[in-house]
Backbone bond lengths (Angstrom), bond angles and torsions (degrees), N, CA, C in turn:
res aa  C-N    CA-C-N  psi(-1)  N-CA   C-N-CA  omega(-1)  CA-C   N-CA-C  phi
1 X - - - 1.455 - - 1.518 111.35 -
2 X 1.174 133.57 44.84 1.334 149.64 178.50 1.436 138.29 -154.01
3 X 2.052 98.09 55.78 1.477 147.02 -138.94 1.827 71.98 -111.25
4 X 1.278 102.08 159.21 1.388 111.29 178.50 1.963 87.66 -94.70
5 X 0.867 135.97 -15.52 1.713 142.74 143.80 1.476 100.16 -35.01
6 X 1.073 106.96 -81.80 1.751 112.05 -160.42 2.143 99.64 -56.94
7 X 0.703 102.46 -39.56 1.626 113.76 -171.12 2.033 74.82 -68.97
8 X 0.893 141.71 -74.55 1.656 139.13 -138.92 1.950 82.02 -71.43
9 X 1.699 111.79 -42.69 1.253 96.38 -176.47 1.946 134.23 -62.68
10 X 1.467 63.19 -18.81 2.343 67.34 -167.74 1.515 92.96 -79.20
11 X 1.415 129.49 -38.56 1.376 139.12 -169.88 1.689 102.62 -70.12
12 X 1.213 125.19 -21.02 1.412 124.73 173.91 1.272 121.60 -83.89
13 X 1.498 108.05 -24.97 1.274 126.46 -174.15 1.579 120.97 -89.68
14 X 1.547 87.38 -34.54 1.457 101.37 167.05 1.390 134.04 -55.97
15 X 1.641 97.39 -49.62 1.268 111.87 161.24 1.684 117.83 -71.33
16 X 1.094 148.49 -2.96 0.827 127.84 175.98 2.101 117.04 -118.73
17 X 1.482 86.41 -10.26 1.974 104.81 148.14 1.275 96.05 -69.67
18 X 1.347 152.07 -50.04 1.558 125.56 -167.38 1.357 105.44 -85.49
19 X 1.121 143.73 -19.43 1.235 151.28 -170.16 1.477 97.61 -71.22
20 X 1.957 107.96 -73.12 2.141 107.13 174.62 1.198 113.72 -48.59
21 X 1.719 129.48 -9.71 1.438 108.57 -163.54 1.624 97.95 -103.31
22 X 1.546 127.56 -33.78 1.452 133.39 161.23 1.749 105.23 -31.24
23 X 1.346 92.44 -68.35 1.537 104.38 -174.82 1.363 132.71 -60.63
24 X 1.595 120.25 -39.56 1.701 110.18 123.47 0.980 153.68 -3.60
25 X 1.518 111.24 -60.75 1.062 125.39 -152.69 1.658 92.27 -96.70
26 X 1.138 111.34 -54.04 1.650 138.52 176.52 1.816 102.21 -41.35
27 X 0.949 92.45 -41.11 1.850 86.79 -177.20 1.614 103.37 -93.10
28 X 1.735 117.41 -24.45 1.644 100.40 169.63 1.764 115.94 -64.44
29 X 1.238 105.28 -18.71 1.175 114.45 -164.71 2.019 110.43 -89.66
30 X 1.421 102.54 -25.93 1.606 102.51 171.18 1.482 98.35 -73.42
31 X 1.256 115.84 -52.77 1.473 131.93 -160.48 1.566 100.78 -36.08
32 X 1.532 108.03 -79.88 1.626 118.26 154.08 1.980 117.83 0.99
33 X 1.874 82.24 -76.30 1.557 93.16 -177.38 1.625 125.49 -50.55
34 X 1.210 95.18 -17.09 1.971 107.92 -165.95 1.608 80.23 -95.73
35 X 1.701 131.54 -64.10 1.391 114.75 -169.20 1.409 121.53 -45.17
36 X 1.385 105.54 -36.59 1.636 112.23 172.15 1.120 140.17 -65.11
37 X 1.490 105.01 -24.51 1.649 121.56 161.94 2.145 97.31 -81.16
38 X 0.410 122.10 -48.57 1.494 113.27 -166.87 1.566 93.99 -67.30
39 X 1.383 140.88 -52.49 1.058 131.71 175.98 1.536 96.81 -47.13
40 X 1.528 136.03 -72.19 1.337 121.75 -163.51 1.237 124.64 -50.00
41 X 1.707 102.54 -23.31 1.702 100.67 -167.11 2.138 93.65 -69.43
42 X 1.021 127.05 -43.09 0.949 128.14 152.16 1.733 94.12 125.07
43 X 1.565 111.78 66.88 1.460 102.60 -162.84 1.633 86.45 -113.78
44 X 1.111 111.68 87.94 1.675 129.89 162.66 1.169 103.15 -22.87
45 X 1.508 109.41 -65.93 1.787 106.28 -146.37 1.815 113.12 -78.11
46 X 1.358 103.66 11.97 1.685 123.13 -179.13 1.341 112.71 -99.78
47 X 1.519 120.93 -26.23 1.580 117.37 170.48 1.154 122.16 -21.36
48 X 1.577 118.42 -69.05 1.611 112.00 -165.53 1.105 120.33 -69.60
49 X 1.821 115.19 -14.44 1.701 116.38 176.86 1.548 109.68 -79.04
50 X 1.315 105.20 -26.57 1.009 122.80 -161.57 1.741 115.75 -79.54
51 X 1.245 114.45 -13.01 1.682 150.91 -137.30 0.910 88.22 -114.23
52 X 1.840 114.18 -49.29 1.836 107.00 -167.50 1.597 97.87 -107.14
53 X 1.184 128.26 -14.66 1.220 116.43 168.61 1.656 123.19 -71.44
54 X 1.261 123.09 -19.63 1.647 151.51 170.51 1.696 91.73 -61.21
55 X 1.345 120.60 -73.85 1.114 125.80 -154.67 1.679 112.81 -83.95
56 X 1.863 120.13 4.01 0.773 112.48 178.60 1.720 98.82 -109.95
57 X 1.246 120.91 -34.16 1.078 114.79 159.45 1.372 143.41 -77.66
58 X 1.311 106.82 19.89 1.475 129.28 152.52 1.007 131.94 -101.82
59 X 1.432 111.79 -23.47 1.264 114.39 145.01 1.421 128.85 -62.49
60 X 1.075 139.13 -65.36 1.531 154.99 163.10 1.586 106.77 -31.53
61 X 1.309 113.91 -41.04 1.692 117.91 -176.21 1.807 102.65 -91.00
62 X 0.899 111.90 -10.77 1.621 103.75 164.10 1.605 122.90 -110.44
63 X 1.251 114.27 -17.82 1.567 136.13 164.10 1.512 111.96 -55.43
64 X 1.250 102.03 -52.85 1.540 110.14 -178.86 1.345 118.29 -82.75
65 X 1.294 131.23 -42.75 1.336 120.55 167.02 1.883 128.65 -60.49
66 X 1.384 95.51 -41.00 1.660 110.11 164.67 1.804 92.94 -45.89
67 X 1.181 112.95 -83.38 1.873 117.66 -138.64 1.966 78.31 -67.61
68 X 1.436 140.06 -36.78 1.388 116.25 165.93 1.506 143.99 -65.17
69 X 1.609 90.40 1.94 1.636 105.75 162.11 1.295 110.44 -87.50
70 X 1.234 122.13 -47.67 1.496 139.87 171.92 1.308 116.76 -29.78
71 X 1.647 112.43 -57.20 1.501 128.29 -175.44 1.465 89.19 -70.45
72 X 1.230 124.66 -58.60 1.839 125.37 -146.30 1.829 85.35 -61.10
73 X 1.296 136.26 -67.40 1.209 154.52 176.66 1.835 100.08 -20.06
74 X 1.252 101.68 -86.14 1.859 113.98 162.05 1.398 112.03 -28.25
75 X 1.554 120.30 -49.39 1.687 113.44 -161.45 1.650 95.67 -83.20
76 X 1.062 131.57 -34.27 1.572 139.00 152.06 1.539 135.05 -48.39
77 X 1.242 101.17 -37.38 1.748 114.22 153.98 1.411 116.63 -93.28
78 X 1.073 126.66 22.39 1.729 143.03 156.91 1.502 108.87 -82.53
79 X 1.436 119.97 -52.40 1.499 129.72 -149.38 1.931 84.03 -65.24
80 X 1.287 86.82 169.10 2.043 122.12 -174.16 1.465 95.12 -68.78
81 X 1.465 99.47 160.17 1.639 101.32 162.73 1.320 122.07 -84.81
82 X 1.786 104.54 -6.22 1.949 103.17 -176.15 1.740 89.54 -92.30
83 X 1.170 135.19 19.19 1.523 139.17 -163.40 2.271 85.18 -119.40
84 X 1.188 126.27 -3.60 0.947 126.54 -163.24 1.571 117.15 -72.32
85 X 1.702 118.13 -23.03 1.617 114.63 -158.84 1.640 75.05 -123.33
86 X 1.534 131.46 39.98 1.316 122.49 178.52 1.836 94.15 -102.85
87 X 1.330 141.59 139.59 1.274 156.31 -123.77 1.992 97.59 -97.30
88 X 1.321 92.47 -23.47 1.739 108.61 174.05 1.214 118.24 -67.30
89 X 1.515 98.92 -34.70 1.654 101.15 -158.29 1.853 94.33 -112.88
90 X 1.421 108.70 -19.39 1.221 100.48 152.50 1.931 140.47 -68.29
91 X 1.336 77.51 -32.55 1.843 87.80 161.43 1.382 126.64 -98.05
92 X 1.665 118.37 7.29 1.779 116.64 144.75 1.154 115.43 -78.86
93 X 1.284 132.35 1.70 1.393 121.99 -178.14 1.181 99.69 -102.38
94 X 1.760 142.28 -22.63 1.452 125.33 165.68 1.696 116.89 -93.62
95 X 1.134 97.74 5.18 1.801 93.79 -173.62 1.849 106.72 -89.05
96 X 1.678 72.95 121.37 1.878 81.18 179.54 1.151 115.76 -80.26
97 X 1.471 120.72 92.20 1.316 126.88 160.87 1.205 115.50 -7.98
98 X 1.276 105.53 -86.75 1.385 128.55 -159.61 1.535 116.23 -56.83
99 X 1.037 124.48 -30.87 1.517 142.63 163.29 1.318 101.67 -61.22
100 X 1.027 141.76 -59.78 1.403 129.58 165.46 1.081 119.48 -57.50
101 X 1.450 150.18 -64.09 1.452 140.34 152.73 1.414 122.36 -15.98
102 X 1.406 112.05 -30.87 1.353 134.99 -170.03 1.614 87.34 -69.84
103 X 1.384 108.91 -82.87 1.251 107.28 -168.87 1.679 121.49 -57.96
104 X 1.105 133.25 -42.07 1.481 123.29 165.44 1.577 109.82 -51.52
105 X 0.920 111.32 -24.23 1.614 115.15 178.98 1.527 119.71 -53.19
106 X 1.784 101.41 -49.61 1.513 139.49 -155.34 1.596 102.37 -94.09
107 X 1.283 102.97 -32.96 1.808 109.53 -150.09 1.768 91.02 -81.59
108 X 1.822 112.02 -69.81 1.217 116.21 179.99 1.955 99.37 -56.95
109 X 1.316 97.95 -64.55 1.569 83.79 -155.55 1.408 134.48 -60.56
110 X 1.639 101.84 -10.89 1.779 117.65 158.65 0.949 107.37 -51.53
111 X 1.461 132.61 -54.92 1.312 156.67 -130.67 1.335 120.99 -88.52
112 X 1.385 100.76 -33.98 1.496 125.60 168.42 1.511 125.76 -85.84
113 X 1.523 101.37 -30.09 1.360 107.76 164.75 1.387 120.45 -59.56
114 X 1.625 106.67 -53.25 1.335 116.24 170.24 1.766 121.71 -46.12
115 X 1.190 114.99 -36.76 1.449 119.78 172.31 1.393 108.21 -79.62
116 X 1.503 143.19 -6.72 1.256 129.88 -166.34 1.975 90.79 -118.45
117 X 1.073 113.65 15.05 1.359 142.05 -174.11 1.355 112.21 -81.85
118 X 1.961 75.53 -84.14 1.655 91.44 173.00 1.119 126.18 -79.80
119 X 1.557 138.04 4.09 1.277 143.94 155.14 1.487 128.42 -57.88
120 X 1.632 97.37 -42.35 1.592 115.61 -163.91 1.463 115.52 -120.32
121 X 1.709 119.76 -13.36 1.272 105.35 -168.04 1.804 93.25 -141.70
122 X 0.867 114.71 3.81 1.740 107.25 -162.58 1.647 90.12 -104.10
């Protein structure tokens, strides 16, 4: 498994795991923006749809970016060991996972709290 194929494959894949996880993340983040305008417009009688639509797309927008770190992580711990002093595989060994998970974690799911906040208790 160390075909100048397999090297074009993990690098295709790679790029296109960072590409679904932008785009993920990018639509939890409009999603948000649209709940927040409808909360401002001040349309009361939308709360409870609105309650489970918050909490389903916070789910889904942090689900997907997590398990697309996961894969990108995996398609990077695939590559060869003569693939080792290549600048990719030198920068998976300082990237804090978890600090990033951290923050998609924090960003949507703060975020959502705050809207199920100002819906129901503010």
């Amino acid at each position: 498994m160390n075909t100048v194929e397999d090297r074009a494959n993990r690098i295709k894949l790679s790029s296109m795991i960072s590409r679904n996880l932008m785009w993920q993340y990018s639509v939890g983040l409009i999603a948000h923006l649209v709940i927040i305008t409808i909360i401002s417009a001040g349309w009361d009688s939308a709360y409870l749809a609105l309650t489970v639509f918050t909490v389903f797309v916070t789910l889904i927008t942090i689900a997907g970016p997590l398990q697309q770190m996961d894969q990108w992580k995996a398609v990077i711990d695939d590559s060869q060991e003569n693939e080792a002093d290549l600048h990719i595989m030198k920068l998976s060994d300082t990237v804090q996972w978890g600090m990033f998970k951290g923050l998609v974690v924090c960003s949507l799911g703060l975020t959502a709290l705050a809207e199920i906040y100002l819906m129901w208790m503010a």
